[in-house]
N, C-alpha and C positions, 0 to 999 in steps of 0.2 A: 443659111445661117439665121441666128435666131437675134431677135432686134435687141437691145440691154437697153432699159427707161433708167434715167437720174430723177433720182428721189432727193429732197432735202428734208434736213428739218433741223430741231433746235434742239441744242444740248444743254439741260438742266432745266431750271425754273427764269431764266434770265438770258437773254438771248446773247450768245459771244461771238459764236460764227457761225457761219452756216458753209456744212461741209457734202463732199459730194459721195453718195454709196451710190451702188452699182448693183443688181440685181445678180444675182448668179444664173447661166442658164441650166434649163431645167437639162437634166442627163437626159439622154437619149434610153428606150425601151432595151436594149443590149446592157446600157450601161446598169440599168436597174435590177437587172437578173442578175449581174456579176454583183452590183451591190448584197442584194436580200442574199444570194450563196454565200456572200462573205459573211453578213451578218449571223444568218443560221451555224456558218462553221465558228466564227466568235463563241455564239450562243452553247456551242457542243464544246468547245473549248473550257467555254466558262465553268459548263456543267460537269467536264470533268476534272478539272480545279476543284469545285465543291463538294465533288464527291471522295477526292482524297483528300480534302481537309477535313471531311465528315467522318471518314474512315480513320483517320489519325485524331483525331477528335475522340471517337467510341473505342480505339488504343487506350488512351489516354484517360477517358472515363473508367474503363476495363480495370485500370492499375492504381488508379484513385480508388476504388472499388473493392479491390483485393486490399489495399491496405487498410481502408477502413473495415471492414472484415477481420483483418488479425488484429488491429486495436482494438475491436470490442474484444476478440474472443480473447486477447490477453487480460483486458479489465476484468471480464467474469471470473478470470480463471485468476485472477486478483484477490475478486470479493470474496470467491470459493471460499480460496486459501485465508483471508480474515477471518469468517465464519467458521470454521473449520477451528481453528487456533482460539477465537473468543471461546468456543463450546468446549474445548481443550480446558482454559483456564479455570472457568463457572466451573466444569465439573471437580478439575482437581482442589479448588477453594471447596465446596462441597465436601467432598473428601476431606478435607482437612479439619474443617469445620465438624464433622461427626467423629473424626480421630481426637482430636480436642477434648469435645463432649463425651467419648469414651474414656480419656484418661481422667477428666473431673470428676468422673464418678470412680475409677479405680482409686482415685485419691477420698473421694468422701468414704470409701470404703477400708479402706486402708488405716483411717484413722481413726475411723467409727472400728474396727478389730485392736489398732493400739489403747484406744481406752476402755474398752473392754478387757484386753489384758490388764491392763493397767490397776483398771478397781477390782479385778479378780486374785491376783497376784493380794499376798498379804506380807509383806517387806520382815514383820516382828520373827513370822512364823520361819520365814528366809532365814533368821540369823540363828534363830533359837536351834532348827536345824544343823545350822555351821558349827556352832560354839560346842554343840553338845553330843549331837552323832557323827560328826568328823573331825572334831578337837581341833578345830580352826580360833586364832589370837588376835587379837591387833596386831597389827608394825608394831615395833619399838620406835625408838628414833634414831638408834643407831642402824636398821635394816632400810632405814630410806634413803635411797642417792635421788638427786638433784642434778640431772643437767642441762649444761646452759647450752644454748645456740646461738651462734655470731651471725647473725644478717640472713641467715639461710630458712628456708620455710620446711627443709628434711634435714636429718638426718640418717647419716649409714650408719649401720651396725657392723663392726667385725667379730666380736666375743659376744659370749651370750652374758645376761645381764649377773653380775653375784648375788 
């Protein structure tokens, strides 16, 4: 048997008591080989804990992974779709914008031909026409009716006018 020495010493900064430890004895060379086996199987134990938490770990990156994958490629396919619909609007404004400027000019035209009629037409020569190569009159005043409308913006006709 192996001899065990009492050690003392002081506990803290300030002496209170002095207590008695004991040495442990050292294991026996049997006992050491059974330790280190046990420790190396700890160690493979360990190592296979951290390799299936490493593995559900890279699961787990894997599916973080796939989804940020589909959030981009839904964002793009976002932007696309904005891009797409802006170049939609530009162009159709465009479009309208020369349909515009086509009718302003069918109107400058239109009106540059109305007075052109206008000062061509000789009104005198109209009447002189009426009065005298188709024996056209004035109304009298008994040939003119007058009528009234009550609140209404038409009127129906059922007889034709006398």
């Amino acid at each position: 048997m192996q001899e065990l020495k009492t050690y003392y010493y002081n506990d803290g900064n300030a002496v209170r008591k002095e207590t008695d430890y004991q040495m442990r004895p050292v294991r026996s060379l049997p006992d050491r080989k059974q330790r280190e086996r046990e420790m190396r199987e700890a160690a493979l134990l360990h190592q296979k804990i951290t390799d299936r938490r490493r593995a559900a770990a890279l699961r787990k990156n894997r599916l973080l992974t796939g989804y940020m994958i589909f959030a981009v490629a839904l964002t793009c396919f976002m932007l696309v779709g904005y891009v797409a619909l802006q170049t939609n609007v530009t162009t159709r404004m465009s479009h309208i914008a020369s349909m515009e400027n086509e009718l302003s000019t069918i109107n400058a035209d239109n009106s540059a031909a109305e007075s052109r009629i206008a000062t061509n037409t000789n009104l005198s020569e109209i009447k002189d026409k009426a009065i005298n190569d188709l024996g056209m009159v004035y109304a009298t005043s008994n040939q003119i009716v007058y009528y009234n409308v009550d609140g209404s913006d038409y009127m129906s006709q059922y007889k034709d006018i006398p």
